[in-house]
N, C-alpha and C positions, 0 to 999 in steps of 0.2 A: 380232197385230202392232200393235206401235202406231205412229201415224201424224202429224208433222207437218206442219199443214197452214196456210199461213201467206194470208192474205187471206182469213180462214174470215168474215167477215162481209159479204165483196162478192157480186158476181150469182154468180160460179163456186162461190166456197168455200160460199156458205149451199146452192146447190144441189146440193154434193157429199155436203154434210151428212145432205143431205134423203133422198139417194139411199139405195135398199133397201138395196144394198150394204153401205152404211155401219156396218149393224149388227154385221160380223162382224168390225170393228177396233174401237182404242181410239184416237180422233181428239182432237188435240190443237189447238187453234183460235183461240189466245190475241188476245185484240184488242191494239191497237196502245197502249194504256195499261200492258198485259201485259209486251208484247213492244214495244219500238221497232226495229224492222228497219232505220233509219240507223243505229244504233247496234251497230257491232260488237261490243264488247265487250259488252252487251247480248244478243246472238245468241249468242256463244258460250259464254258464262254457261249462256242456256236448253237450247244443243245438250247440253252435260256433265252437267245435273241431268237432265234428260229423259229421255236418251238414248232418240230414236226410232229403231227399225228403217227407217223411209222417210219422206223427206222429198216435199211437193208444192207446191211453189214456184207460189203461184196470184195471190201481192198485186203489186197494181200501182199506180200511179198513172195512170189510165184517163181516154181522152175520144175526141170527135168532133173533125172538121176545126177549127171555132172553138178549141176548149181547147187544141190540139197548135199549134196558131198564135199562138196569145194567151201562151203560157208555153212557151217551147220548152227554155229554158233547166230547168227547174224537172224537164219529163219526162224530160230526159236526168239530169241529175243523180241525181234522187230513186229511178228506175229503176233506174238501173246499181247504185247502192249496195246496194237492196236484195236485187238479184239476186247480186249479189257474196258479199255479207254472210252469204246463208242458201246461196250452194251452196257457198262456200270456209268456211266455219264447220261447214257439214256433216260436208263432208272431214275434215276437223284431227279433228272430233269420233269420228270412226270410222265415220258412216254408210254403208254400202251400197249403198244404194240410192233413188234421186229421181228426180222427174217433175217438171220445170220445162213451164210454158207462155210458148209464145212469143208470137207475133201474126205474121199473114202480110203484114206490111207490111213485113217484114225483106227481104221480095224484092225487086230491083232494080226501076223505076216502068216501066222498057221491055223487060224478061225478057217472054219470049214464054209466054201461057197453052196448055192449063193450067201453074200453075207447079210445077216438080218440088223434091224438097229440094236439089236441087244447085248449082241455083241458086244460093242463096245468098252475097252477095260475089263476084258479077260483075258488079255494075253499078251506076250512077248508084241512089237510094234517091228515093221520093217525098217532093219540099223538106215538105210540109204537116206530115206526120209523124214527119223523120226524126231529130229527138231522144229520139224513146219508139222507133225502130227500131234504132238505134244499142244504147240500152240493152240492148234484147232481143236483141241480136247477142250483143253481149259475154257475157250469163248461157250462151247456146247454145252460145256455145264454149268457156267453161268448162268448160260440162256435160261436152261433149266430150273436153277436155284432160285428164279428171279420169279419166275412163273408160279411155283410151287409154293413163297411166301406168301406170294399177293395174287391173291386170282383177281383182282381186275388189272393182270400184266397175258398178254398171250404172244410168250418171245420163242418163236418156232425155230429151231434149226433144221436147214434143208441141205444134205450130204449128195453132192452129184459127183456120179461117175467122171473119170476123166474126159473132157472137154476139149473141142476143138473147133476150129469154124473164122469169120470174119473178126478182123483186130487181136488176131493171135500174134504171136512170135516166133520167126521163122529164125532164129540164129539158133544154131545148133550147141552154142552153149549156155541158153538159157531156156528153152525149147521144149514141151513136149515134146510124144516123140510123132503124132500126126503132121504138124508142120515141119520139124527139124527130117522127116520123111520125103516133105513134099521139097524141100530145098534138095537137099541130098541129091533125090532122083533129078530132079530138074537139070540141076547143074554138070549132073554124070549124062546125061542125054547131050544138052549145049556143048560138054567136051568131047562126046563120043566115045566114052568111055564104055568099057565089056563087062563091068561089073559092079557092085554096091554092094558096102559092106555091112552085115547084119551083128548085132551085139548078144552073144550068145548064141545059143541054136534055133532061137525063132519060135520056141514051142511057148515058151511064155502065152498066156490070154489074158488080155487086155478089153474092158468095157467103155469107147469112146464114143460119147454124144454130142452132136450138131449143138453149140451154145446157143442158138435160136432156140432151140426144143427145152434149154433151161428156163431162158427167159417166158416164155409161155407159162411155164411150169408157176413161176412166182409169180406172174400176176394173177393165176388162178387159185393161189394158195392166197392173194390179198382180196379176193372177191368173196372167201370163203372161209375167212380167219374169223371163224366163230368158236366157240365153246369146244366142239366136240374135233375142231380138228389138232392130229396128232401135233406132238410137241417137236417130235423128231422123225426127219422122212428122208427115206434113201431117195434120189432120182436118177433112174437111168433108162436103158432099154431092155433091161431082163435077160440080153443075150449079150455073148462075148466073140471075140476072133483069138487067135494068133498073131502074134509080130508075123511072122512069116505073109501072114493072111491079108494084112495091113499094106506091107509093100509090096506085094501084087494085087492090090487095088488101086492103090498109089501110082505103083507104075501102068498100070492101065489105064489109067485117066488122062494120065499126062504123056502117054506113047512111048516108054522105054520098053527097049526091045533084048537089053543086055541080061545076066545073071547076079545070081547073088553068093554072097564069101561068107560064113561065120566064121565069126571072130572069137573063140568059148574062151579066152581072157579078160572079157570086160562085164562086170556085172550086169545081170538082167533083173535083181527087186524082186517081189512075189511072182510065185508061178502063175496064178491066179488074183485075178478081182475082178470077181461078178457082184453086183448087188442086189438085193431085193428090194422088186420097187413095190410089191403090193401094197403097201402101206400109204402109199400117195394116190394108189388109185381111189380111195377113198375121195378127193377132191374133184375125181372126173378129170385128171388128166391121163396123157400116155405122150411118149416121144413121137414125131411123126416123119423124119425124116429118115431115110435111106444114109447106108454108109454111101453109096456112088456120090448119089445125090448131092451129101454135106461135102466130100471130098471135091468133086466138081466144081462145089461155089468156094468152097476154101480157094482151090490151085486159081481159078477164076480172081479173085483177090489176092493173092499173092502175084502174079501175073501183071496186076493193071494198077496197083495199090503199095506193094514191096518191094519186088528188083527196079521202078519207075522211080524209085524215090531221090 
């Protein structure tokens, strides 16, 4: 089978890459010099020479609370196009079958956890983010529309919790907030520092998954992309933390020894975002790694991979 896979040089696509799995397709991974995905004409050029059997719509134009506030304009735009671009260019092109990634910030800011897929477009959206949520709407329903017309089309959209792990981004102003955590700390340890600053009161919960544990996830949703499996799936770990929870993990891994300061002037985004993942256990998967764990091999990478650079 071969396989277009578009954002193959971000955290998700290099780790899809990486994945065992991998070996038993022909992965197509064009970097954006390759491929420009604003570029329709562009796109559909590459759908007709290519022609891939499945497409995995994984590039985005990605950040934390600052980046999605500081450019709001920029996520929506650059987002939606490219979402657009590779599943309706798909289509035209004869594809069958895709796996778009969503983001679960598509959920309304006051939808009740855990949040189900149904949710979706019933409610007010979180103001922080909602230019890259908007985006990621529109690609989902696509998906959907596309499926819905032509049933021999099977374009899945799969919504993962917030994400962290190997070939993230550790600059704090483009950053989740796992990595922009793991620098943070790091760097307040190297200066001897007595404190770290937290953004709001810490109570915020947050659902962060080991990016390995996505990739699993989709190649299991491609082994299984038959009839009956759903069109749209949360993916996560069913459970949540605290900020607060996060950076004494954080700093447990990496041996800080100092306190922490809130800071209740900087926005913290929903109080909550839990997902519901039952809907994917349908597939026979489940996340399998530990937060210790994912944090370990993250600070491990950033360590030997990031400040080395």
């Amino acid at each position: 089978m071969r396989i277009l896979l578009t954002g193959g040089s971000g955290m998700v696509g290099r780790n899809l890459q990486e994945h065992p799995a991998a070996d038993k397709f022909e992965i197509l991974a064009p970097r954006s010099q390759e491929l420009d995905l604003l570029d329709r004409k562009a796109v559909s050029s590459y759908m007709e020479e290519k022609k891939p059997d499945l497409v995995i719509h994984a590039a985005g134009r990605v950040g934390g609370i600052q980046a999605n506030m500081a450019d709001p304009v920029g996520f929506l735009v650059d987002n939606s196009l490219m979402g657009i671009h590779v599943i309706n260019e798909a289509y035209k092109a004869g594809v069958e079958k895709c796996i778009n990634l969503a983001s679960s910030c598509m959920y309304p800011r006051s939808a009740t956890n855990p949040l189900s897929e149904d949710q979706i477009l019933t409610g007010e959206l979180e103001p922080t983010n909602e230019g890259y949520a908007l985006a990621k709407i529109t690609a989902t329903r696509l998906s959907q529309y596309i499926s819905k017309v032509d049933s021999t089309r099977k374009y899945v959209t799969l919504v993962p919790c917030n994400l962290y792990g190997k070939y993230d981004k550790f600059d704090p102003a483009h950053s989740h907030m796992i990595p922009a955590v793991i620098r943070k700390i790091h760097e307040a340890k190297m200066a001897g520092l007595s404190a770290v600053d937290i953004w709001g009161d810490g109570e915020a919960r947050r659902e962060f998954m080991f990016v390995a544990d996505l990739a699993s996830c989709v190649f299991k949703v491609i082994e299984q992309m038959r009839a009956d499996v759903p069109l749209l799936m949360n993916v996560g770990l069913g459970k949540d933390h605290t900020i607060n929870e996060y950076y004494r993990a954080v700093a447990d891994v990496i041996g800080f020894q100092g306190e922490f300061e809130h800071d209740l002037t900087k926005p913290v985004g929903m109080r909550q975002k839990l997902i519901d993942s039952t809907r994917v256990g349908s597939v026979g998967w489940q996340a399998k790694t530990s937060l210790r764990e994912g944090i370990e091999q993250t600070y491990q990478y950033f360590l030997k991979d990031v400040i080395n650079e």
